[in-house]
N, C-alpha and C positions, 0 to 999 in steps of 0.2 A: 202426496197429492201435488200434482201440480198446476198453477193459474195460469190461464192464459193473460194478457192484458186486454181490458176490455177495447172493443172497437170506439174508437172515438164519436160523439154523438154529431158531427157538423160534417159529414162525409153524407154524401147525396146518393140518390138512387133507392133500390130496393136491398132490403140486407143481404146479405150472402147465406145462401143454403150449403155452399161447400160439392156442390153437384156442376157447377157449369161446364159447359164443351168449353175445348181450345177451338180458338178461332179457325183454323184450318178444317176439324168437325164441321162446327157451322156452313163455313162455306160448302163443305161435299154435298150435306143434307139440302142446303139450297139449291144448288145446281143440280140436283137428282129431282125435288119437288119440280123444278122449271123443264125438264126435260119432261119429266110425268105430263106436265099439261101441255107439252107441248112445241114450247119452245127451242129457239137454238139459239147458242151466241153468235153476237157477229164478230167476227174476228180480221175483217177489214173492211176499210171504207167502202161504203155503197151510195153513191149520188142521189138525191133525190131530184124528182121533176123540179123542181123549180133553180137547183143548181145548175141543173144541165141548161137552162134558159137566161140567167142573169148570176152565172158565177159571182158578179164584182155588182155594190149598187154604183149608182148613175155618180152620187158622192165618190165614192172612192177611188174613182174612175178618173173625176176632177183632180182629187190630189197628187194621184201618180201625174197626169201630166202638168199640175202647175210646176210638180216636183222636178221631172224633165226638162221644161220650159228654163224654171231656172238656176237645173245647171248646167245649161247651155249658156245664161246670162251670166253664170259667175267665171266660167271660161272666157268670155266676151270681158268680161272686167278685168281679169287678168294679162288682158292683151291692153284692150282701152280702159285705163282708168279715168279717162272723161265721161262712160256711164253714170259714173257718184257722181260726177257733177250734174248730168242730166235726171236721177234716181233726186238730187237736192232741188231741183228746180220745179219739178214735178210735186212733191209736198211743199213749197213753198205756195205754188198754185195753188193748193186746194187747200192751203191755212187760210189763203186770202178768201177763197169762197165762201168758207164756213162764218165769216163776221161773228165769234164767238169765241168761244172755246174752244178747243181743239179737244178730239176724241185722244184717249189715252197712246193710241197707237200711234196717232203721229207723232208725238212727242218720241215713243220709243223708239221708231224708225228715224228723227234726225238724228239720237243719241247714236244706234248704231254708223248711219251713214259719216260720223265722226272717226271709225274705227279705220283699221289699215285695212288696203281692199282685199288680203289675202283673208281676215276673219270677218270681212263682211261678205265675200264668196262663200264662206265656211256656214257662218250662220242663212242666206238663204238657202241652201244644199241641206240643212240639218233635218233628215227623217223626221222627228220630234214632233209632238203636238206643237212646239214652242213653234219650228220651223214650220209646219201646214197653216199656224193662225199669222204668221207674221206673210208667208206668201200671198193669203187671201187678202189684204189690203198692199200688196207691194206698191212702192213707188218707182218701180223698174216697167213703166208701159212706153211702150216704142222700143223700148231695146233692143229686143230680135226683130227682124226685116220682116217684111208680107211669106217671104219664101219660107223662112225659118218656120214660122207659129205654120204654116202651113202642112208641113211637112211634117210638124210634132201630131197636129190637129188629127192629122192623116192617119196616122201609128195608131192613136186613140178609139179611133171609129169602131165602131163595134158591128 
């Protein structure tokens, strides 16, 4: 006679009857049940209405061009690095405005504006959630010319 070992009692689910399909089973029987009633798969992308009218929201639309914007700015930096000096004078302004505290972001922007302007190019160009939250408070306004933001603005329109 021979023992099996018994199944250990802390194993989850329902016990095993020693009867189940292999999963490839399964799957055939399902795909025959969905065919029965009716359906078909999709087997490539199909757009819906509201894709075809706002592919991108209004948001996202925002960061691709602050995204553009500056790295057109970080090109500009690496020609003039007197930008950092105007990106420093620019938060020096608005510490003085705030008679307070300073929000955590301006702190982190003097820290970077400290850096060499080849990794401060680097870090505003960064795709990154890091790089979208640190563009939306940039100290980089006036940098590009009326033509330049113009011209991004333009590309942008939808």
């Amino acid at each position: 006679m021979i023992l099996k070992p018994s199944k250990p009692s802390n194993l989850r689910g329902r016990p095993s009857t020693g009867r189940a399909l292999p999963a490839a089973e399964r799957m055939r029987r399902l795909r025959a049940r969905r065919k029965a009633a009716g359906l078909r798969a999709v087997v490539s992308w199909q757009e819906t209405a509201t894709e075809v009218v706002a592919p991108y929201s209004s948001h996202r639309l925002a960061e691709a061009r602050s995204l553009v914007m500056h790295t057109v700015i970080a090109e500009k930096i690496q020609a003039n690095p007197a930008l950092i000096a105007h990106a420093q004078q620019n938060l020096g302004r608005w510490r003085r405005r705030r008679e307070g505290s300073a929000p955590a972001w301006m702190d982190e922007w003097r820290g970077i504006l400290k850096r060499p302007q080849a990794e401060i190019a680097a870090i505003i160009c960064e795709p990154s959630e890091r790089g979208a939250r640190l563009r939306q408070s940039s100290p980089f306004a006036g940098a590009l010319s009326n033509q330049e933001r113009k011209r991004i603005y333009d590309a942008f329109r939808t």
